[in-house]
C-alpha positions in Angstrom: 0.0 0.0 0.0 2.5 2.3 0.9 4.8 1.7 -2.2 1.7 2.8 -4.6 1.4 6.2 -2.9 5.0 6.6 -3.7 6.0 9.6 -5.9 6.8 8.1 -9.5 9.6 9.4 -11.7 8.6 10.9 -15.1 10.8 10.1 -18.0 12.2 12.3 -19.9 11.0 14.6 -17.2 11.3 19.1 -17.9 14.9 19.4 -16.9 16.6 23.1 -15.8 17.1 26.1 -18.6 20.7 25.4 -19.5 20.2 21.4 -19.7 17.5 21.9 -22.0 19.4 24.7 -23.6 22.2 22.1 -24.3 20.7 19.2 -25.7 18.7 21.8 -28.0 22.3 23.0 -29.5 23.0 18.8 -29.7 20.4 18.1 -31.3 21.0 21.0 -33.7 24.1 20.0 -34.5 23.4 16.2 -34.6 20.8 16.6 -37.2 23.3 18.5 -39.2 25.9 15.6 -38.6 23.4 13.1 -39.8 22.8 14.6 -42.9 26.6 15.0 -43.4 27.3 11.3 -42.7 24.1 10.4 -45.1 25.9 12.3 -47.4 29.4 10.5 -47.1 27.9 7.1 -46.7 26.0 8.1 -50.4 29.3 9.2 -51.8 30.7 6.1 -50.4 28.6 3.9 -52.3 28.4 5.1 -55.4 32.1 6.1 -55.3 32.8 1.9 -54.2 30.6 1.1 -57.3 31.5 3.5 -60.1 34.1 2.5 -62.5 36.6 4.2 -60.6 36.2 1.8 -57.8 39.7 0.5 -57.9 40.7 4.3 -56.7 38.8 4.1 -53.8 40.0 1.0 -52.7 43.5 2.5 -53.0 42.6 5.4 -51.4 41.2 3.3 -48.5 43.8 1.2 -48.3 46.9 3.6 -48.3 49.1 3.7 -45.2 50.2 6.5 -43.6 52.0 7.5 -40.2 54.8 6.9 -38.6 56.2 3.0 -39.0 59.1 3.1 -36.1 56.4 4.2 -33.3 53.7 1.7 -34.7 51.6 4.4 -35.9 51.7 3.3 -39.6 48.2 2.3 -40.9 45.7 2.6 -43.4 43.6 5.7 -44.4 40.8 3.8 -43.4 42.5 2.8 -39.8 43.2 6.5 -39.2 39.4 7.1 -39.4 38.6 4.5 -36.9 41.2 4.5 -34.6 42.1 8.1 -35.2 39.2 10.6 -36.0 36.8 8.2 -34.4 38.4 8.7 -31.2 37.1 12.0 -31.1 33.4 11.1 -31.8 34.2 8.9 -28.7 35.2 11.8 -26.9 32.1 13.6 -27.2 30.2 10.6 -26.2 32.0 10.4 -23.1 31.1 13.9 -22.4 27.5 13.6 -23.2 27.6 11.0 -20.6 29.6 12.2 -18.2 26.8 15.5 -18.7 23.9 12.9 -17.7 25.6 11.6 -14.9 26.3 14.8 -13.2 23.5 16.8 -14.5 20.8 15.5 -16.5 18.8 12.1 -16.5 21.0 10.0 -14.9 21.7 11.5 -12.0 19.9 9.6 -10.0 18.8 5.9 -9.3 15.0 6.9 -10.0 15.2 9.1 -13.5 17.9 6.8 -14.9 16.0 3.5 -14.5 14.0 3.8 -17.5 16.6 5.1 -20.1 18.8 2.2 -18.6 16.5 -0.2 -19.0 15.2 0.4 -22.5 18.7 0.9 -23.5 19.8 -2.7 -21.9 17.1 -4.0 -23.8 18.1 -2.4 -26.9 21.3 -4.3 -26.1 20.3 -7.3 -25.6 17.6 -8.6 -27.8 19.2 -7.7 -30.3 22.3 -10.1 -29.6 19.9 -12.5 -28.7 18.2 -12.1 -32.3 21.6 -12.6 -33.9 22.7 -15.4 -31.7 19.7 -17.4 -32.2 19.5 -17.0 -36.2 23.7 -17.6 -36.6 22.3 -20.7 -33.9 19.8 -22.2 -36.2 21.6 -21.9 -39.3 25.0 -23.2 -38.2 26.7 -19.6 -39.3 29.6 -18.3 -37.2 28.6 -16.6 -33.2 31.3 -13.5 -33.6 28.9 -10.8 -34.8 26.7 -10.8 -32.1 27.4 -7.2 -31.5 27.4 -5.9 -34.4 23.7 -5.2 -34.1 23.5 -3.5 -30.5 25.1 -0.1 -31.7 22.8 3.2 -32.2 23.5 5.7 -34.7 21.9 8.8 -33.0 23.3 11.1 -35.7 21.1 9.3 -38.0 18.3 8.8 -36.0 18.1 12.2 -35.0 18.6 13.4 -38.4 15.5 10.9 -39.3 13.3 12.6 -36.3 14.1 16.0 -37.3 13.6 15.7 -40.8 9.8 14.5 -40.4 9.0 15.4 -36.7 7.9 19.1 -37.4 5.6 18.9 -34.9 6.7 15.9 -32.4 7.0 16.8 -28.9 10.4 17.6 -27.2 9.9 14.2 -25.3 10.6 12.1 -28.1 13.9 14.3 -29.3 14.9 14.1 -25.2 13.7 10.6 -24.8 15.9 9.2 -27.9 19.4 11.5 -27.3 19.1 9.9 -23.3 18.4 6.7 -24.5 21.4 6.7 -26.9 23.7 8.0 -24.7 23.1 4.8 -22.3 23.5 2.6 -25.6 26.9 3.9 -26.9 28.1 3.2 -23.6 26.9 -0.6 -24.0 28.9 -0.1 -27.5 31.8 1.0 -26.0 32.0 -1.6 -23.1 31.8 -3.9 -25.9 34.8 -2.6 -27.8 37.3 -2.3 -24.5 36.3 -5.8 -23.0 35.8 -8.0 -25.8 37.7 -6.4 -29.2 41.4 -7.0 -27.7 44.5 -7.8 -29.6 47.7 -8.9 -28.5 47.4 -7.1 -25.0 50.6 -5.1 -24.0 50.7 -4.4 -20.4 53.5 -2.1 -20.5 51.7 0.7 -23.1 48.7 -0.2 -21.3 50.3 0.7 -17.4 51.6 3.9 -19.7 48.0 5.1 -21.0 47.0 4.4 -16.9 49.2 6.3 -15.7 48.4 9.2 -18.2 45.0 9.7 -17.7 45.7 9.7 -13.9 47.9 12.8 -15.0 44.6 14.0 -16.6 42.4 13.8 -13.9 44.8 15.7 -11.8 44.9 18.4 -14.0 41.3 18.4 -14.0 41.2 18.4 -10.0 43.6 20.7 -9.8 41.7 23.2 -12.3 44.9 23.6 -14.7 43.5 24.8 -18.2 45.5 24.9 -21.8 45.0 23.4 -24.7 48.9 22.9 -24.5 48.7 20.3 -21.4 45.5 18.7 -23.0 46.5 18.0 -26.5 50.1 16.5 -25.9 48.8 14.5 -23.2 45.5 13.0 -24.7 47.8 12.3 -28.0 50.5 10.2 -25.9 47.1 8.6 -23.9 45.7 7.6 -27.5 48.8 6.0 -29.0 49.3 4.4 -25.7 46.0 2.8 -25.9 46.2 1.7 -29.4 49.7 0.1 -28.5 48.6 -1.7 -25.8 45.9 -3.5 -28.0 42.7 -1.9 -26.9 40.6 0.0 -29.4 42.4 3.2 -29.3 38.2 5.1 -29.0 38.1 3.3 -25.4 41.0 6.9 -24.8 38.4 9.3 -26.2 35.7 7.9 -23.8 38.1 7.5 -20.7 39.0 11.0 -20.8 35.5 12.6 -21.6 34.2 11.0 -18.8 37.3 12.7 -16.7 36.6 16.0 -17.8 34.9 17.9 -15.3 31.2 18.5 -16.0 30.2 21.8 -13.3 32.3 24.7 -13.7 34.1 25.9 -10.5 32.7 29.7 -9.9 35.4 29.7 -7.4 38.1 29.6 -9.7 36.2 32.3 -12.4 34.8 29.4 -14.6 32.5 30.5 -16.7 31.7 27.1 -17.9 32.9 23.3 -17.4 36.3 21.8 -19.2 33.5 19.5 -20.4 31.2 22.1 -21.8 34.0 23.7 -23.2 35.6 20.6 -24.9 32.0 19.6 -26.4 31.9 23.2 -27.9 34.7 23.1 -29.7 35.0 19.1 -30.6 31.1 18.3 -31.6 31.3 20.3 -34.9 34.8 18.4 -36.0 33.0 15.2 -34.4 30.1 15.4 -36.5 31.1 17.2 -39.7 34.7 15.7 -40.1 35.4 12.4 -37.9 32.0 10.6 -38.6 31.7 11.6 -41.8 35.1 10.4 -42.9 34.8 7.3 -41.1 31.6 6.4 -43.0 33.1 7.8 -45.9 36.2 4.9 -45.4 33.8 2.4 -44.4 30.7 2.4 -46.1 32.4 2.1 -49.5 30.9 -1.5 -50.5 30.4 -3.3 -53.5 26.9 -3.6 -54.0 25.7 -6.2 -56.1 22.7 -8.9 -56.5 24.8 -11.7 -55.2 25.9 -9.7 -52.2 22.8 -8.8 -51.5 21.5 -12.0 -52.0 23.8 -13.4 -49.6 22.1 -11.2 -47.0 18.8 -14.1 -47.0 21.3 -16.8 -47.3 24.0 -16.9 -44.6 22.8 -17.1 -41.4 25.4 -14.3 -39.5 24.1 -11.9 -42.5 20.6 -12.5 -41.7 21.3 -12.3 -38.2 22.2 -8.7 -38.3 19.7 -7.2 -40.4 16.7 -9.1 -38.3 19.1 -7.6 -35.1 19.0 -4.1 -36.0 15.5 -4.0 -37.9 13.5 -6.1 -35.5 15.5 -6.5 -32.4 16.1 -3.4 -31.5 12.5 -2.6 -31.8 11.4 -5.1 -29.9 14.1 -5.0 -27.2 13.5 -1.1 -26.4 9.7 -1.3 -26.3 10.1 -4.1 -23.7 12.7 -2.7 -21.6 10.4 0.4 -21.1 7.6 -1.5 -20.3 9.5 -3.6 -18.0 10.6 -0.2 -16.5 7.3 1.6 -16.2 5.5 -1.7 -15.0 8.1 -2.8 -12.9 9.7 0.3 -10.7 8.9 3.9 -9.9 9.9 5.9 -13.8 6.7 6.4 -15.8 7.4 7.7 -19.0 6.4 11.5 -19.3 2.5 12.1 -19.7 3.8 13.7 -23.5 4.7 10.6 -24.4 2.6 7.7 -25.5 3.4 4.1 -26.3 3.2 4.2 -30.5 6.0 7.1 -29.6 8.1 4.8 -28.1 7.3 1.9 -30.5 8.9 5.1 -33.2 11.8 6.1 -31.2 13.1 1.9 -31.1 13.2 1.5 -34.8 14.9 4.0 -34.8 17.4 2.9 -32.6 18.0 0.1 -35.4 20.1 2.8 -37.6 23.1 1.1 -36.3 25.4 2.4 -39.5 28.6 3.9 -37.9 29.5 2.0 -34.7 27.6 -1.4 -36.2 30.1 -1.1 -39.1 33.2 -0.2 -36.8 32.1 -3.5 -34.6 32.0 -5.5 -37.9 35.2 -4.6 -38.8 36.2 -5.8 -35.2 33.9 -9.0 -35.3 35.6 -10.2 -38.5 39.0 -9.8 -39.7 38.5 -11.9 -43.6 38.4 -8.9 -45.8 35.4 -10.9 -47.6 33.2 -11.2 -44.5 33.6 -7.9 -43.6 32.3 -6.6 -46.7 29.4 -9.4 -46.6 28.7 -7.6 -42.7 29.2 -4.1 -43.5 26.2 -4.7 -46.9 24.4 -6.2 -44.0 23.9 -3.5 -41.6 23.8 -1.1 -44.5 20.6 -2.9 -45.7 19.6 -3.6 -42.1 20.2 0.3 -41.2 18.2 1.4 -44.1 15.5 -1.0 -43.6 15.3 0.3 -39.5 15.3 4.2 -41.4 12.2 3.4 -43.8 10.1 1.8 -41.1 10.9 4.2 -38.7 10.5 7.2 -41.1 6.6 5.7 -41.8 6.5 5.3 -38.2 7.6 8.8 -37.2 5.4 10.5 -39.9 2.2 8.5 -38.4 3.2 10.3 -35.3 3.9 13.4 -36.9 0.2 13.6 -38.5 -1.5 13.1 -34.7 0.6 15.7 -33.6 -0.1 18.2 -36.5 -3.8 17.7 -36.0 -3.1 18.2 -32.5 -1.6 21.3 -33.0 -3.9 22.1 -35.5 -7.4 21.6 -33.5 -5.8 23.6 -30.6 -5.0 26.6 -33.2 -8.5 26.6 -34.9 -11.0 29.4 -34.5 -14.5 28.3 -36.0 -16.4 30.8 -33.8 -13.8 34.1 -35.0 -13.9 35.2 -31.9 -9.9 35.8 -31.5 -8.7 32.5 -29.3 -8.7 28.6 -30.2 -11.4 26.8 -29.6 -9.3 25.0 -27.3 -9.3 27.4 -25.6 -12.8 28.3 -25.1 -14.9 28.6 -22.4 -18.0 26.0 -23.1 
């Protein structure tokens, strides 16, 4: 009795002025990443299937960097290990934001985004596992399908949500947040190679260095950029996906700004400012640009219905995902004290999940990881292209359903049959 007179959490609930202030400026720039990386992965395709497809491949496959340190790899290594460090960078900060300051501050307002995001997680592995099961195909992929590309889906939501509620836009930036870190867990547990302790102990010790600087309030770009360099070649050496740095040392940054020490705002609002535009204009982008790039043809495609693994990751992303984010906020709302916010209703939710099966840019960069035979990874990377797409168009009828009720919404509350100068909604009866 006295657990149902408890106070229950709404999710995504009105946060401050300057929260809400800052995911509207990520979302802003987001959507224009999303278009940008639609745009490279487009260019990427065609340029991988136009007759001068052997260029790209040598453009691709070109190394670069610095042979005696162990720096020397291809163009499209750079991308992932390189510029995609700083995409992980932001991500760390975005979550390091909703830890300190926004929905996942607390035990009661994080339990839904968690638990949708865990099930965004899961069933989808679970969907790959149990089709590569049944059809005898190989078990190492079972991640590629648990990524969220929220560039993408946030592109997809603003392009036809004119008139969704800022729930949704709140709901699926919170909820992605949680999954990326799932991602990256992933990557720094599982996709190791050839551990090296020593450069490992070294890229410890460094970000120790940069917490202190941190605690200690010590500014300049000049400590920072050296620093986070030797910590990301450290990384990479010691045989950890070199992103895992980018995320170690966003979530380091400090998140309040000391008004004790004149701070106008946080290292972490300060590093997001200046690293989200080359995040989303330059490093994705060029990492989809290097990654995308695959030969598209009828048998490749056909392959997609045929081998098990392939099949595995399309029904992962397009179904999966759906199903597993829809559950775990049910489970949630059902099961503990987070309702979802009285903006919201449940065909919004069933939206926002297949949208979280755009998996593109960290499902590809897990492929590459999953498999290492050039051919496989090219059968993968046509398969969450196909399943991403798939996710998009159902999503994109989805979200437009949504967007209708809400124009009409909008629409009805605006009228004025009776001319008298206010909506009927408005209206006295």
């Amino acid at each position: 009795m006295g657990d149902d007179r408890r106070e229950r959490v709404t999710f995504p609930g009105l946060p401050p002025w300057p929260e809400r202030a800052t995911v509207a400026r990520i979302l802003r720039t987001e959507t224009t990443g999303g278009l940008i990386l639609l745009v490279a992965a487009a260019v990427a395709l065609v340029w991988a299937n136009s007759p001068w497809g052997a260029s790209y491949a040598r453009v691709r496959d070109l190394h670069v960097g610095i042979p005696p340190l162990g720096l020397d790899m291809s163009v499209a290594h750079w991308t992932a290990e390189g510029l995609l460090t700083i995409f992980f960078l932001v991500a760390g900060i975005e979550l390091k934001r909703e830890l300190v300051t926004g929905e996942l501050g607390t035990p009661s307002t994080a339990t839904l985004p968690v638990v949708a995001a865990a099930g965004g997680v899961a069933v989808p592995a679970a969907v790959y596992l149990a089709v590569a099961g049944i059809g005898g195909g190989s078990m190492k992929g079972w991640a590629v399908p648990m990524a969220t590309d929220i560039a993408f889906a946030l592109a997809v939501l603003a392009v036809l949500g004119t008139h969704l509620p800022a729930a949704m836009r709140a709901f699926l930036l919170t909820l992605a947040v949680v999954d990326d870190l799932g991602a990256i867990l992933v990557i720094a547990i599982v996709f190791t190679a050839g551990l090296h302790p020593p450069a490992l102990a070294g890229a410890g010790a460094g970000l120790v260095v940069f917490h202190l600087l941190q605690r200690y309030r010590i500014g300049g770009w000049w400590w920072y950029v050296p620093l986070g360099t030797v910590i990301w070649a450290l990384t990479y050496k010691g045989g950890v996906h070199a992103t895992v740095a980018g995320v170690a040392m966003g979530l380091i940054l400090r998140a309040r700004p000391d008004r004790r020490a004149g701070e106008d705002a946080s290292p972490a609002d300060r590093a997001e400012h200046l690293l989200r535009p080359v995040s989303a204009a330059v490093a994705a982008p060029l990492f989809a640009l290097f990654a995308a790039g695959v030969r598209v043809s009828a048998p490749a495609i056909g392959a997609i219905f045929v081998r098990p693994e392939l099949l595995g990751v399309v029904l992962g992303l397009v179904a999966g995902k759906t199903a597993g984010i829809v559950a775990g906020t049910w489970l949630a709302a059902r099961f503990t004290r987070a309702r979802l916010s009285p903006g919201l209703a449940w065909a919004d939710v069933v939206a926002l999940a297949a949208l979280g099966g755009i998996g593109f840019t960290v499902a590809l960069l897990i492929g590459e990881l999953a498999f290492t035979d050039p051919g496989q990874v090219e059968h993968v990377k046509a398969a969450v292209l196909v399943g991403s797409v798939t996710a998009a168009v159902v999503a994109a009828l989805l979200v437009r359903r949504r967007n209708r009720v809400y124009r009409a919404l909008w629409e009805a509350e605006g009228r004025d049959a009776g001319a008298d100068g206010g909506p009927d909604a408005h209206r006295r009866p």
